[in-house]
C-alpha positions, 0 to 999 in steps of 0.5 A: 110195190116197193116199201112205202114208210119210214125204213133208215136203211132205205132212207140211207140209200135214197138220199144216196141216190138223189144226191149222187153218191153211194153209201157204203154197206160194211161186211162185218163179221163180229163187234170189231168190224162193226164198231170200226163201220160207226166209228169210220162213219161217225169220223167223216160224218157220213151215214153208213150200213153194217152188214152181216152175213146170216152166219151172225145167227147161225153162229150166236143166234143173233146176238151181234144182231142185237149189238149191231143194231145198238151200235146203229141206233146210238151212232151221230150219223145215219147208220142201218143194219142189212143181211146179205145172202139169206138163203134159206126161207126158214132163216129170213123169217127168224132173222125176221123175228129176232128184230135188229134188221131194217134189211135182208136180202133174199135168194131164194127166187122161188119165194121172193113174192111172199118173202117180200111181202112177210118182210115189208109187213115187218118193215123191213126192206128186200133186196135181190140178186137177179142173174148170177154174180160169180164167185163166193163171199166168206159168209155165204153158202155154196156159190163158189162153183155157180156160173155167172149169169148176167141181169138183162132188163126184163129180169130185173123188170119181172123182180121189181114187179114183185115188190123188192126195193133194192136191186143187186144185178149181175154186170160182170162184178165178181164176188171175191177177189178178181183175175189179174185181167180185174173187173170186166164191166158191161156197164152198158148193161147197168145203164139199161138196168137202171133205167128199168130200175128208175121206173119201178123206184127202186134202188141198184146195190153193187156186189163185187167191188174188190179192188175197184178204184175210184174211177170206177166207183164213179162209172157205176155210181153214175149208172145207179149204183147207191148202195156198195158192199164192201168186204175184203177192203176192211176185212183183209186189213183186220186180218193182215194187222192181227198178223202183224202185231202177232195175235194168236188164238188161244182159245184152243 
């Protein structure tokens, strides 16, 4: 059974997807990405989800947790905080106990039951990722060579049966950067999804939206989609402005 009780992060994304529309959840990798999401946010008044990688706990043992968390906590509008590819159970359950995340999203199949239901008894939401979507994230360990395997409606029918309150399926969205071709869709595919989505209560989060546009933003929200990760669209642009004006590390 999908979580039952106040969770922002699941409240975000519900008013999303009774009103239409898909909130955006921010991957950031350190204090500047997650200001820019508050800031960004509290500009068009409109709620938002900092997303880290599980790198933010391996690299500093969850101190930008803390500080992402502060930042959601003191920001005007509605602003969550959610892991993204959690793929070891030992993690999940420190990322867990560190506090700061209102979600997590779990890829160890095997364990998604008992994760799902150690998470809910933190109140913290499950999201997971059925099938395969292909390439790689920045972040997130070893998927660059696993092959795509698209969601069909009895996988994510067999994942919502067992607890799990956001579903990311695998419809032709890729991970990273796409081929001069751009994305291949089967959006028929999301719609049944969603349609077993819609039964179960839970909520569809796209991965892979590099270089969508705002027509195609539409077809999947109107199929949906409620919750977009975003990565490249705001992390390339802090990498290309630091080259620009000329930033060089100096810590070595």
């Amino acid at each position: 059974m999908p979580f039952r009780g106040h969770n922002r992060a699941l409240d975000i994304v519900n008013t999303a997807a009774a009103g239409g529309y898909a909130v955006p959840a921010m991957c950031c990798f350190n204090l500047e990405g997650i200001l820019a999401t508050v800031k960004a946010a509290e500009a068009k008044r409109s709620p938002a989800i900092i997303q880290l990688f599980p790198c933010a706990i391996e690299f500093a043992d969850g101190l930008l947790i803390h500080a992402a968390k502060e930042a959601a906590d003191k920001a005007s509008v509605p602003v969550a905080v959610h892991m993204d590819h959690a793929q070891s159970p030992g993690l999940i359950r420190h990322a867990a106990e560190l506090g700061g995340f209102d979600g997590i999203m779990e890829e160890n199949l095997a364990k998604t039951k008992e994760l799902t239901s150690f998470l809910h008894s933190k109140g913290i939401i499950v999201e997971a990722e059925p099938g395969r979507i292909n390439g790689g994230e920045d972040g997130v360990a070893d998927t660059e060579d696993l092959e795509g395997i698209l969601t069909t409606p009895e996988q994510a029918e067999e994942f919502i049966s067992l607890g799990i309150d956001w579903l990311a399926p695998a419809f032709g969205s890729v991970h990273g950067k796409y081929d001069p071709k751009g994305p291949q869709l089967d959006l028929e595919r999301l719609e049944r999804i969603h349609e077993t989505a819609c039964k179960g209560g839970i909520q569809l989060v796209l991965h892979g939206a590099a270089g969508f546009d705002e027509k195609l933003y539409g077809m999947c929200i109107k199929r949906g989609v409620a919750k977009v990760n975003i990565n490249g669209a705001m992390n390339s642009h802090f990498t290309a402005v630091l080259a620009e004006t000329g930033w060089q590390d100096t810590t070595n």
